[in-house]
LOPAGU-671154 format. One line per field, with one value per residue (C-alpha): y, x, z; residue in three letters; residue number from 1. Coordinates in Angstrom, 2 decimals. Layout:
Y <- [Y, ...]
X <- [X, ...]
Z <- [Z, ...]
resn <- [ALA, ...]
resi <- [NUM, ...]
//
This chain:
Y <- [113.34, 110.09, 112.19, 113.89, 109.69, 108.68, 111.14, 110.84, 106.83, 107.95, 109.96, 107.72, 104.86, 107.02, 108.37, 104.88, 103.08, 106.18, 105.31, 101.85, 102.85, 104.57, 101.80, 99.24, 101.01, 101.06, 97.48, 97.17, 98.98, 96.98, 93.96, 95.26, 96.20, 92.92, 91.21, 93.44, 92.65, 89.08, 87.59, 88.55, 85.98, 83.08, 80.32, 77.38, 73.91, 71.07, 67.84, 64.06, 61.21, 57.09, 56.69, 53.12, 52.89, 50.49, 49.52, 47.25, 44.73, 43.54, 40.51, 43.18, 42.16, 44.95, 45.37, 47.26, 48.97, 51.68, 54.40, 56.92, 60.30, 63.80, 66.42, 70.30, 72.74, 75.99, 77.49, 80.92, 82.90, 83.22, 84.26, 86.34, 83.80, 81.38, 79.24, 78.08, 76.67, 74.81, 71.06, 68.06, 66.15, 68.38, 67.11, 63.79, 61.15, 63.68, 62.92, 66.29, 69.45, 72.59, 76.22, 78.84, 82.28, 84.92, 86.86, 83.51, 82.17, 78.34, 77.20, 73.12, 73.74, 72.92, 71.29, 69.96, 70.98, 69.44, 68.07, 67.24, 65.33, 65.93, 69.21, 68.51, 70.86, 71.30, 73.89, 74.20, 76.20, 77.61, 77.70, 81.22, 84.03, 86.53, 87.50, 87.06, 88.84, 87.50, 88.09, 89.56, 86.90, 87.17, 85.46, 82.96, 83.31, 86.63, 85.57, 85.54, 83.37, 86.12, 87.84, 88.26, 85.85, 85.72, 82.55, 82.44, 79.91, 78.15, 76.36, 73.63, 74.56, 77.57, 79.94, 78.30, 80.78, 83.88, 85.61, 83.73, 83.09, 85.15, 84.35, 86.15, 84.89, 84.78, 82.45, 80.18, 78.29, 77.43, 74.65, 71.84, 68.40, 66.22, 62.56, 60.51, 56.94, 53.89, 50.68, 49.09, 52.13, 53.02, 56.63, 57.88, 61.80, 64.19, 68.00, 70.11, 73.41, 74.51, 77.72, 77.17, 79.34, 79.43, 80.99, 79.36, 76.49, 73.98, 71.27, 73.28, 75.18, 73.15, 74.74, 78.47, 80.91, 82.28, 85.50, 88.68, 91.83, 93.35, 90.64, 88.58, 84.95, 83.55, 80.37, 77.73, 76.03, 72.06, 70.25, 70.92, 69.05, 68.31, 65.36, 67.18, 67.31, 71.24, 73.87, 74.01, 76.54, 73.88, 74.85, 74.37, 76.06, 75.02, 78.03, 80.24, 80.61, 80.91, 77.34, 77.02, 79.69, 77.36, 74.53, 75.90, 77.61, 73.75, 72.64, 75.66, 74.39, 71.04, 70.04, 66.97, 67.91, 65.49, 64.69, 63.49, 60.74, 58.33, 55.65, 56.53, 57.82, 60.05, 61.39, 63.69, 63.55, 63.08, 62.96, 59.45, 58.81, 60.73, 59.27, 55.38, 56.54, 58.44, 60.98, 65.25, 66.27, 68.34, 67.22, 65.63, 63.74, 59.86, 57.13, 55.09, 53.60, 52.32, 51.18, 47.29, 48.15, 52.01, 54.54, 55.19, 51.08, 50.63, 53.83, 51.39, 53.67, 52.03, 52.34, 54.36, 56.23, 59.81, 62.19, 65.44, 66.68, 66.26, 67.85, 69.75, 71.28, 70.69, 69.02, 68.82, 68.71, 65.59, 68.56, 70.35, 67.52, 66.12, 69.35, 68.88, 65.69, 66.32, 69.30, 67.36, 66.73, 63.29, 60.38, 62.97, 62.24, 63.67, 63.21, 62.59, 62.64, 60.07, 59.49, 55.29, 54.01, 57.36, 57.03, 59.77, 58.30, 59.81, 57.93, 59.06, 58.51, 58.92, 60.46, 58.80, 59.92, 59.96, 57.86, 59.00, 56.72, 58.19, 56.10, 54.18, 56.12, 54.80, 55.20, 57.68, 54.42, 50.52, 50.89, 53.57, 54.54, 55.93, 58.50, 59.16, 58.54, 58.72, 58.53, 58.45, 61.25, 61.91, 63.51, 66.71, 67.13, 66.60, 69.25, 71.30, 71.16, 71.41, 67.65, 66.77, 63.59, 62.54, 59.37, 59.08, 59.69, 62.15, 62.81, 63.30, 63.43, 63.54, 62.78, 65.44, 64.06, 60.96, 60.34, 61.47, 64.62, 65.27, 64.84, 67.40, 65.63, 67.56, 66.95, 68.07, 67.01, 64.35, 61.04, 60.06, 57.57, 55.51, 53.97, 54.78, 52.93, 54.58, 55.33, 54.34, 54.41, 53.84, 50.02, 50.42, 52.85, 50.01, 47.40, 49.26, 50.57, 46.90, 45.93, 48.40, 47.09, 49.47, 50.84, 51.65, 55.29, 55.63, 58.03, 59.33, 61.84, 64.24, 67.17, 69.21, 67.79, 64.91, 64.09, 61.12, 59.59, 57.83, 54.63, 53.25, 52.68, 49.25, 48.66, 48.53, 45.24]
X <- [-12.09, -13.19, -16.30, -17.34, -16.96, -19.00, -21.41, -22.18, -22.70, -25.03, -27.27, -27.05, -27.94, -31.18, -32.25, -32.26, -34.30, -37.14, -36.70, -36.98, -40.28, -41.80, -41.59, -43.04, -46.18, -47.73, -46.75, -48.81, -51.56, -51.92, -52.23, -54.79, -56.65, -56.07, -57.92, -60.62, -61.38, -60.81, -61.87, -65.78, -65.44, -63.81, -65.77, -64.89, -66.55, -67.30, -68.46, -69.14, -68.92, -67.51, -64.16, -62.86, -59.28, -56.29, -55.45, -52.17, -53.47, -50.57, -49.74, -48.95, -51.93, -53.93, -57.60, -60.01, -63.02, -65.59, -64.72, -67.09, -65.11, -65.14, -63.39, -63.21, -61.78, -62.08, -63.84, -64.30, -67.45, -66.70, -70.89, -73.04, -75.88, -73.51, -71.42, -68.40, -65.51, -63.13, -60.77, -62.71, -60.85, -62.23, -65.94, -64.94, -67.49, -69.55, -72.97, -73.65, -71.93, -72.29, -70.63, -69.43, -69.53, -67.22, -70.21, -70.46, -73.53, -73.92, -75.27, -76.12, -78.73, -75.90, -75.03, -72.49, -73.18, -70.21, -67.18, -63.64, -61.33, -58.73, -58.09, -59.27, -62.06, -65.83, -68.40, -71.14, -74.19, -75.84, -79.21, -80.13, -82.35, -79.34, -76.70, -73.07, -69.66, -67.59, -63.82, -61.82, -60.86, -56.86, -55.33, -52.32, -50.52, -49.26, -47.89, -44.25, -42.12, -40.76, -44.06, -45.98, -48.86, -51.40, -52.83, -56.75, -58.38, -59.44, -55.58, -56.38, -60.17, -59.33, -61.82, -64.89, -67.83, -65.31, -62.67, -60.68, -56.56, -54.22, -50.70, -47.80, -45.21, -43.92, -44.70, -41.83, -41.86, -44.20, -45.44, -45.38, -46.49, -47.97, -48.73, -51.18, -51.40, -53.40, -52.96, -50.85, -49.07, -50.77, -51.73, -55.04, -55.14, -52.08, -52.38, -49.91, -48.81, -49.04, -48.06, -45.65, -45.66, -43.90, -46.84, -47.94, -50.77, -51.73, -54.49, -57.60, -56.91, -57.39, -59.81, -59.05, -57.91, -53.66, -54.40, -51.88, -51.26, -54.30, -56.39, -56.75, -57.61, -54.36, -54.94, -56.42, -55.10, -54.99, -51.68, -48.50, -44.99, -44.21, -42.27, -44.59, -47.98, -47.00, -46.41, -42.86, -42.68, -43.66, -47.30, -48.86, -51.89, -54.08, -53.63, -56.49, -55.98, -58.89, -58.44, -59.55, -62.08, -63.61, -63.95, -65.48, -68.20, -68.94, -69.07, -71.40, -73.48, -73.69, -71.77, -69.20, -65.97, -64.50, -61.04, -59.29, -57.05, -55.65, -54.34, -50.23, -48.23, -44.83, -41.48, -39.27, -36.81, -33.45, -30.42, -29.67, -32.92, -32.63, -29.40, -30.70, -34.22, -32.36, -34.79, -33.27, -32.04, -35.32, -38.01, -41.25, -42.37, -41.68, -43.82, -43.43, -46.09, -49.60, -52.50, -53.80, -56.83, -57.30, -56.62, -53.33, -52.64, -55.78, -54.10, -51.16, -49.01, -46.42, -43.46, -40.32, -42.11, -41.92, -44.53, -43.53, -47.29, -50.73, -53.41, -50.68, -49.11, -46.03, -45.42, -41.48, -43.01, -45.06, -46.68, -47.79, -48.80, -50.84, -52.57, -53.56, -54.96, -57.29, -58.65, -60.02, -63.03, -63.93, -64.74, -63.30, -60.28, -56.98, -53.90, -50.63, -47.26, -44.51, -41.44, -40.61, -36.62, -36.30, -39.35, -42.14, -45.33, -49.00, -51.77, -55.31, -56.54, -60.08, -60.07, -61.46, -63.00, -60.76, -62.18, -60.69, -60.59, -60.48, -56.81, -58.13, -57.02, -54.10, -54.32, -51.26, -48.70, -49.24, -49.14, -51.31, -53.85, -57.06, -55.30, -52.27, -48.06, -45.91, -42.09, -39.30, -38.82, -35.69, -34.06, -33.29, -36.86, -38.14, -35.54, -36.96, -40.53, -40.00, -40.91, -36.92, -36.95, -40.20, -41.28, -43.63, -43.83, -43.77, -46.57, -45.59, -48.69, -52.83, -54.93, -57.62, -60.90, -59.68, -60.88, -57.37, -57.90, -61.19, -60.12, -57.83, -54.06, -51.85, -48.27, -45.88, -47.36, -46.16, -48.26, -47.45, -50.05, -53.13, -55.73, -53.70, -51.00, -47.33, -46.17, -42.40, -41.52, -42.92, -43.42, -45.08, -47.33, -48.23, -48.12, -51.15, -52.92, -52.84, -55.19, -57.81, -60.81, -61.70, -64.83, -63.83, -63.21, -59.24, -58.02, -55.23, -53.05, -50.65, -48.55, -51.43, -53.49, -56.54, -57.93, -61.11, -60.17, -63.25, -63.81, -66.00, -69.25, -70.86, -72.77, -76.90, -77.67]
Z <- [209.95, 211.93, 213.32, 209.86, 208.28, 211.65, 211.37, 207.20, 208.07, 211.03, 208.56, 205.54, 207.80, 208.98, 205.66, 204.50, 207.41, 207.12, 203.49, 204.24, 206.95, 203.56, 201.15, 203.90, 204.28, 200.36, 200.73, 204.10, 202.79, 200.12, 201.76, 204.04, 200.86, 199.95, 203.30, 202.86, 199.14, 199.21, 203.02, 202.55, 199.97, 201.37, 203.17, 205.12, 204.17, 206.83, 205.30, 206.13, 204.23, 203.49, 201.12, 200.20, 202.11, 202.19, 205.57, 205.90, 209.11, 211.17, 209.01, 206.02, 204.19, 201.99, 203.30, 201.23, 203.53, 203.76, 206.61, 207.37, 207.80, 208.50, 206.40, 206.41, 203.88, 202.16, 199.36, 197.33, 196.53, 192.89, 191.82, 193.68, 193.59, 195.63, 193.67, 195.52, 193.75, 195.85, 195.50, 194.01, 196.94, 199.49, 199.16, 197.57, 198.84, 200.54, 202.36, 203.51, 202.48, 205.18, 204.29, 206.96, 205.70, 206.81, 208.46, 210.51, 208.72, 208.47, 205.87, 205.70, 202.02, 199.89, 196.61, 195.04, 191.27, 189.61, 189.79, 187.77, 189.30, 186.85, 187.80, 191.70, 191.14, 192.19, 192.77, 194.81, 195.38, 198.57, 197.69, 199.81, 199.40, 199.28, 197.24, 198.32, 198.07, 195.36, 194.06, 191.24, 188.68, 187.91, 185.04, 186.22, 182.71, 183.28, 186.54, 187.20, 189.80, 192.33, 192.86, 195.79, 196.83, 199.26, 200.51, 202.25, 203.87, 206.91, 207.88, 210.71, 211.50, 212.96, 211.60, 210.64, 210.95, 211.30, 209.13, 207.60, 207.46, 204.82, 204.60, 202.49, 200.42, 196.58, 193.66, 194.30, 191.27, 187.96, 186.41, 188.60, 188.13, 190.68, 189.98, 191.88, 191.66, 193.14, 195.14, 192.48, 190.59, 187.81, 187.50, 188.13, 188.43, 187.31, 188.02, 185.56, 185.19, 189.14, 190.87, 194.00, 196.57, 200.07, 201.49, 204.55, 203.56, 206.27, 206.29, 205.77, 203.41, 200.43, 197.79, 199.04, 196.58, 195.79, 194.79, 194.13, 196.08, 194.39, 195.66, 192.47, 192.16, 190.38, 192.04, 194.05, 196.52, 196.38, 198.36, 199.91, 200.17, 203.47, 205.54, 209.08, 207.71, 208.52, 206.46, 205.20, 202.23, 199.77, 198.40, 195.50, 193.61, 190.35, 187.95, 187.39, 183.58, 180.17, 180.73, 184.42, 184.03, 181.36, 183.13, 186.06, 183.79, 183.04, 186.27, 187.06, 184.20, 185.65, 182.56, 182.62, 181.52, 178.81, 177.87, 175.27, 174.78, 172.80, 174.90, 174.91, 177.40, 176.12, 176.82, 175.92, 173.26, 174.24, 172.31, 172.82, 171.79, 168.59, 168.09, 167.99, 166.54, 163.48, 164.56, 164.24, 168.06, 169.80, 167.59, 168.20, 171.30, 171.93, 172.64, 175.46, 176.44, 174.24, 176.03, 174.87, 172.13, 172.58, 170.01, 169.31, 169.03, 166.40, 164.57, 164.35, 166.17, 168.21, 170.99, 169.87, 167.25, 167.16, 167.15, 165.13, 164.51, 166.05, 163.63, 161.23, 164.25, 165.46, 168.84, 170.61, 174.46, 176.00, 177.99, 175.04, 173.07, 175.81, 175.91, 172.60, 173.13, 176.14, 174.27, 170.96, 170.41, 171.31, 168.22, 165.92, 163.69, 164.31, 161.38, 163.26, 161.90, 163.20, 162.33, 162.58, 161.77, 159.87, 157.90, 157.62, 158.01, 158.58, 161.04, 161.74, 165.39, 166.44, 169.87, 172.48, 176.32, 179.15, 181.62, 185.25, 188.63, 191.81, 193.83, 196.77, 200.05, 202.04, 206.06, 206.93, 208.14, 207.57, 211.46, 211.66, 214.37, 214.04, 211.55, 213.72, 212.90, 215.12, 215.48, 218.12, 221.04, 220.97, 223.84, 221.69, 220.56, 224.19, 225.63, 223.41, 224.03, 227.87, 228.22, 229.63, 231.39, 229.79, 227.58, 224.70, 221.05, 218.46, 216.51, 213.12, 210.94, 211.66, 208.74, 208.71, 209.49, 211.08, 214.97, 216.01, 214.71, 215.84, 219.04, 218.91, 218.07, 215.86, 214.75, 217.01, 220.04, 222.46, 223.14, 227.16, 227.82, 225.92, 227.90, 230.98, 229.69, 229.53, 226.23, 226.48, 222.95, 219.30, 219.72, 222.84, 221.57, 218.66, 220.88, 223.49, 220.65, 218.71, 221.81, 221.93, 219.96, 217.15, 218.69, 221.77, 222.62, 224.02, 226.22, 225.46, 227.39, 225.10, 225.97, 225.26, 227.68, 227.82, 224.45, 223.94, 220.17, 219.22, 218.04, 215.45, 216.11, 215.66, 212.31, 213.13, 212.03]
resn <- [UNK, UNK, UNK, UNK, UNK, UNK, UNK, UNK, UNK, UNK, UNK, UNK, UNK, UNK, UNK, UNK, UNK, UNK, UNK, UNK, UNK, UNK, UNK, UNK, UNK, UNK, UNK, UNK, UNK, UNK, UNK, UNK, UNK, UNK, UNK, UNK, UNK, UNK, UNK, UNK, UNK, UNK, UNK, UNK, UNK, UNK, UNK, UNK, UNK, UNK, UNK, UNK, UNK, UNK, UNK, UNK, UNK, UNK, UNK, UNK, UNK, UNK, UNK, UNK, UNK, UNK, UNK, UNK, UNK, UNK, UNK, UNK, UNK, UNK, UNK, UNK, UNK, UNK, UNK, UNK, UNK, UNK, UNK, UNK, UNK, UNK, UNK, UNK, UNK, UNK, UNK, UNK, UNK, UNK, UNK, UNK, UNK, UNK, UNK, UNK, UNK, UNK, UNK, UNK, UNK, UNK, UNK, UNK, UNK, UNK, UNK, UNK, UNK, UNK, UNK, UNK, UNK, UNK, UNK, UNK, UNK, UNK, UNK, UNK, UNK, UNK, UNK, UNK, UNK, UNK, UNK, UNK, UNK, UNK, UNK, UNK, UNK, UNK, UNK, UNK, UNK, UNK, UNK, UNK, UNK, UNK, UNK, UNK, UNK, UNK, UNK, UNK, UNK, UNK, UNK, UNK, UNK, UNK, UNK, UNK, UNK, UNK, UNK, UNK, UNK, UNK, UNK, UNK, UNK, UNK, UNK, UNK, UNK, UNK, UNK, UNK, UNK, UNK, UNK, UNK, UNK, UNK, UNK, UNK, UNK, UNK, UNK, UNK, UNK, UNK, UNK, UNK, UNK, UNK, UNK, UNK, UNK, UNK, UNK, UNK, UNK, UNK, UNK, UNK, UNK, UNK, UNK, UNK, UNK, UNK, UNK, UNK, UNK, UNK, UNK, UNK, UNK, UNK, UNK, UNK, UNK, UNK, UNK, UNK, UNK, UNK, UNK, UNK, UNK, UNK, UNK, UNK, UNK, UNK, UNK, UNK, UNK, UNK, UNK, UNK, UNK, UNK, UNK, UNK, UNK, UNK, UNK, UNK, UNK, UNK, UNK, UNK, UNK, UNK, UNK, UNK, UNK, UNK, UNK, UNK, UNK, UNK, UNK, UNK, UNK, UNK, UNK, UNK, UNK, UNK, UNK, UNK, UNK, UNK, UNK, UNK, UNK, UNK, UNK, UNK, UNK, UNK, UNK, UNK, UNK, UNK, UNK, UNK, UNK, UNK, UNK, UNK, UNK, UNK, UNK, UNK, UNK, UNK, UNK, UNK, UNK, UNK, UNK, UNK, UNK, UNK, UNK, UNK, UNK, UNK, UNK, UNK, UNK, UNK, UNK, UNK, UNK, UNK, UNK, UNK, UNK, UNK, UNK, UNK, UNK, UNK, UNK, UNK, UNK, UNK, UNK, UNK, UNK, UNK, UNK, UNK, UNK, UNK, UNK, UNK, UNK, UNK, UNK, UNK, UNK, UNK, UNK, UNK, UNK, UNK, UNK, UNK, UNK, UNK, UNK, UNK, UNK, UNK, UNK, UNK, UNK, UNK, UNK, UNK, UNK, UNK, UNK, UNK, UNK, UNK, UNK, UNK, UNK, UNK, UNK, UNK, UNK, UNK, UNK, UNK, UNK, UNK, UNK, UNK, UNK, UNK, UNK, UNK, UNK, UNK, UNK, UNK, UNK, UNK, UNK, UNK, UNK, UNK, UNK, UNK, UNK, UNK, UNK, UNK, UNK, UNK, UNK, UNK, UNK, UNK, UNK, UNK, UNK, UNK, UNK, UNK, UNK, UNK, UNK, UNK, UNK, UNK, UNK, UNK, UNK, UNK, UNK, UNK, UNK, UNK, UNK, UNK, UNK, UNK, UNK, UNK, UNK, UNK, UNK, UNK, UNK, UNK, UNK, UNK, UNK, UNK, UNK, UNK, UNK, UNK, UNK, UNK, UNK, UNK, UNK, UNK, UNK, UNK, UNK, UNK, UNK]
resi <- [1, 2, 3, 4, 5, 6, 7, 8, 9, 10, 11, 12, 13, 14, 15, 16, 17, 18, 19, 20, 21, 22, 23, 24, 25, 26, 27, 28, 29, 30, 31, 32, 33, 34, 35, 36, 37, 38, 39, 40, 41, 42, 43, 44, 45, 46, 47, 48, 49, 50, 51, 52, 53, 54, 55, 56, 57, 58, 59, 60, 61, 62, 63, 64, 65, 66, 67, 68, 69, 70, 71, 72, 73, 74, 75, 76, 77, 78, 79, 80, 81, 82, 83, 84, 85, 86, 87, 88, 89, 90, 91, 92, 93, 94, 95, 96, 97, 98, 99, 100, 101, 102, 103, 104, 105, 106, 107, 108, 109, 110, 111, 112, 113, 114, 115, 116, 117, 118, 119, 120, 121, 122, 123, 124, 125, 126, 127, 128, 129, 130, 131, 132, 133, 134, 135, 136, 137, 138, 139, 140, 141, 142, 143, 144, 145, 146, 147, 148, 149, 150, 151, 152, 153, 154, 155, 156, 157, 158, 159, 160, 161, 162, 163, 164, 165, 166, 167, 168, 169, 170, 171, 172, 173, 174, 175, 176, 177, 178, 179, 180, 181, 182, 183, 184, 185, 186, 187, 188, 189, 190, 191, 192, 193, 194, 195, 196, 197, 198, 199, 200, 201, 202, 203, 204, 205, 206, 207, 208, 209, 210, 211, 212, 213, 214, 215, 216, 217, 218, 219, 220, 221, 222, 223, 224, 225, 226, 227, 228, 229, 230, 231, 232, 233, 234, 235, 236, 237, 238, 239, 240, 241, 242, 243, 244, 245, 246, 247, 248, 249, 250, 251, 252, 253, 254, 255, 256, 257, 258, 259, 260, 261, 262, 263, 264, 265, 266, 267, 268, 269, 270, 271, 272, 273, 274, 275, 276, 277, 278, 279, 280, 281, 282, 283, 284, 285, 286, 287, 288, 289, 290, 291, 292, 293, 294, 295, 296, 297, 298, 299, 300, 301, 302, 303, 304, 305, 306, 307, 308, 309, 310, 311, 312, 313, 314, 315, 316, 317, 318, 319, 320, 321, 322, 323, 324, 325, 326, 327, 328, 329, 330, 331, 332, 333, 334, 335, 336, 337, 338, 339, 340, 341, 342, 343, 344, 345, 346, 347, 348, 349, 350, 351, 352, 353, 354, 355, 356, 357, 358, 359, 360, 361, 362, 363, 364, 365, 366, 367, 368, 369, 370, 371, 372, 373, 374, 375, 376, 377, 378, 379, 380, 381, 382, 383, 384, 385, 386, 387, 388, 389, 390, 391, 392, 393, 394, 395, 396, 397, 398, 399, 400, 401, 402, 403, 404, 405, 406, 407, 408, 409, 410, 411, 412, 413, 414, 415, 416, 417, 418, 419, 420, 421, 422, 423, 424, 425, 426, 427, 428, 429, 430, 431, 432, 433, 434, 435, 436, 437, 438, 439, 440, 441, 442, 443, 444, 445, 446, 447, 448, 449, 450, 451, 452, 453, 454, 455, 456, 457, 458, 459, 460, 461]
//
């Protein structure tokens, strides 16, 4: 009886690994499909340019200056004639823009057409006698959290000039919200309605396309969530909806994009806010914040009222009403319907342009170094990296473009020395870099081997 029970397992267990051989290869397939479809397409971006930044000097004072930089990224064919969409931050402050093909062309005749840094988008054209692959233009709102996603791009520099990077995983999540803000707080770019995805994205591969297993642009690729500056499951894509689709059409057109607003910033209706505005549980949209002489405040509209309608339709989500708002027309009149105290009243708002400012970049750590962070080695981490015995420290983030990175320092390696100095700790490492004059190159020796991290050159007078 044991044998026969032994024996039925033995087979059931067989028939369902071949079954399980079976429904792995359509899956396989697919994704090869998917490589072959979509990486003819992709394209990796070098540029160079200045940004303003906020450096914290060692007395903890702010200091505003103008850095010259290097950045790299990716991009996706998405016209024949070469127009390249990719992230608005990608070529932000760019002097010279230069495209890698897949076939390994370079290509350094290349504009930037337009670009909207709400949505952290631009195109470009390579102006070239040839016509280029393109891709297959998905639709994000018929995406689903759970499905498979495929990432593409140029992760780290890796491939520039060759095929690029794919990476699998799901849509993890929808509809996320990320908030950007400047120097003192105030909010200067927010990105709605994102896809999240826990496939692998890594510096680099900013402004390359999500797409589905049939090789579909669902997405584009803009930041990740990360405490390593590595991947760590935590991506996030701009959805490639009507809406996007529009919006790039204008940018290809060389057209601004314009806004909407009206000065206010919302929330959601609670029930204790219901309760003490006499306002019915899960209706309308509060106001919580009115901007000093723009629209909403020469409308008369004020804090704590309620918004039930905007233009005869009804409004119960700050997401949806926003919405709204950045798609009117701008000087036109809007009707809006709040409710004040428990009293109906009706206000007319003229809509006014959005006027967007790009946040002042902040160097990585107030005691940063030439784009590097670093952190303790503990005796854990350096057990595990085969460095037992050793000192140094940790690197724990690389901005991209930065003279650190250039030179070839990525997080997870170990500083030992600077200038021939030995790197005992974190405040040893501040305390030797603190001395080297900012345009001298320093030699630094990591447990990847030699590196040279520039300095800055001296301004031509």
């Amino acid at each position: 009886m044991r044998r026969v029970f032994a024996l039925t397992i033995a087979v059931v267990l067989s028939t369902a690994c071949l079954s399980a051989q079976d429904d792995a290869l359509p899956l396989e397939k697919a994704l090869i499909a998917a490589s072959k479809k979509v990486s003819p397409a992709i394209v990796s971006i070098d540029m160079t340019g200045t940004k303003s930044v906020l450096e914290d000097n060692f007395f903890g004072e702010d200091q505003q200056r103008q850095r010259r930089f290097r950045g790299m990224g990716s991009g996706v064919l998405i016209d024949a004639d070469g127009f390249v969409l990719t992230n608005e931050h990608v070529i932000h402050g760019a002097k010279k823009v230069t495209v890698f093909t897949a076939d390994g062309k370079k290509f350094e005749n290349v504009k930037v057409v337009k670009t909207d840094p709400k949505t952290d988008l631009a195109v470009l054209k390579i102006n070239a006698d040839q016509k280029f692959s393109t891709v297959e233009w998905g639709d994000a709102s018929t995406v689903r959290k759970g499905q498979f996603a495929i990432a593409f791009g140029n992760p780290l520099g890796i491939s520039t000039g060759t095929d690029s990077t794919m990476t699998l995983g799901i849509v993890s999540a929808l509809n996320r919200t990320h908030i950007e803000r400047d120097a003192k707080g105030r909010v200067v770019k927010k990105i709605e309605n994102m896809i999240q995805t826990d496939a692998a994205i890594s510096m680099g591969n900013s402004g390359g396309p999500l797409t589905d297993i049939h090789g579909r642009i669902i997405g584009i690729n803009t930041m990740i969530a990360s405490l390593t500056g590595g991947s760590e499951g935590i991506g996030f894509a701009i959805p490639f909806d009507d809406h996007t689709k529009k919006i790039i059409e204008q940018l290809k057109a060389e057209h601004e994009v314009v806004y909407g607003t009206i000065g206010a910033e919302f929330r959601a209706m609670t029930p204790d806010f219901a309760n003490a505005l006499k306002a019915p549980p899960g209706k309308g949209v509060l106001v919580a914040k009115i901007v000093e002489d723009g629209p909403a405040a020469k409308a008369g509209i004020k804090q704590f009222d309620v918004i039930l309608s905007f233009g005869g339709e009804e409004v119960n989500r700050p997401r949806d009403l926003a919405g709204k708002i950045e798609k009117s027309k701008v000087n036109t009149e809007v009707t809006i319907k709040i409710l004040r105290r428990g009293e109906e009243i009706e206000k007319t708002v003229v809509i006014a342009k959005r006027e967007f400012k790009q946040a002042v970049a902040r160097t990585l750590d107030p005691r940063g170094w030439r784009g590097v962070r670093v952190e303790k080695l503990t005796e854990e981490k350096a057990k595990e990296l085969g460095l037992e015995g050793k000192k140094g420290v940790l690197v724990s983030k690389v901005e991209v473009g930065s003279a650190a990175f250039d030179a070839g320092i990525r997080p997870g390696q170990v500083i030992l020395e600077v200038q021939f100095k030995p790197v005992e700790g974190v405040d040893e490492f501040h305390k030797i870099v603190g001395e080297i004059a900012s345009t001298i190159d320093a030699a630094v020796l990591t447990s990847d081997g030699a590196k040279l991290v520039k300095g800055r050159k001296k301004e031509q007078k």
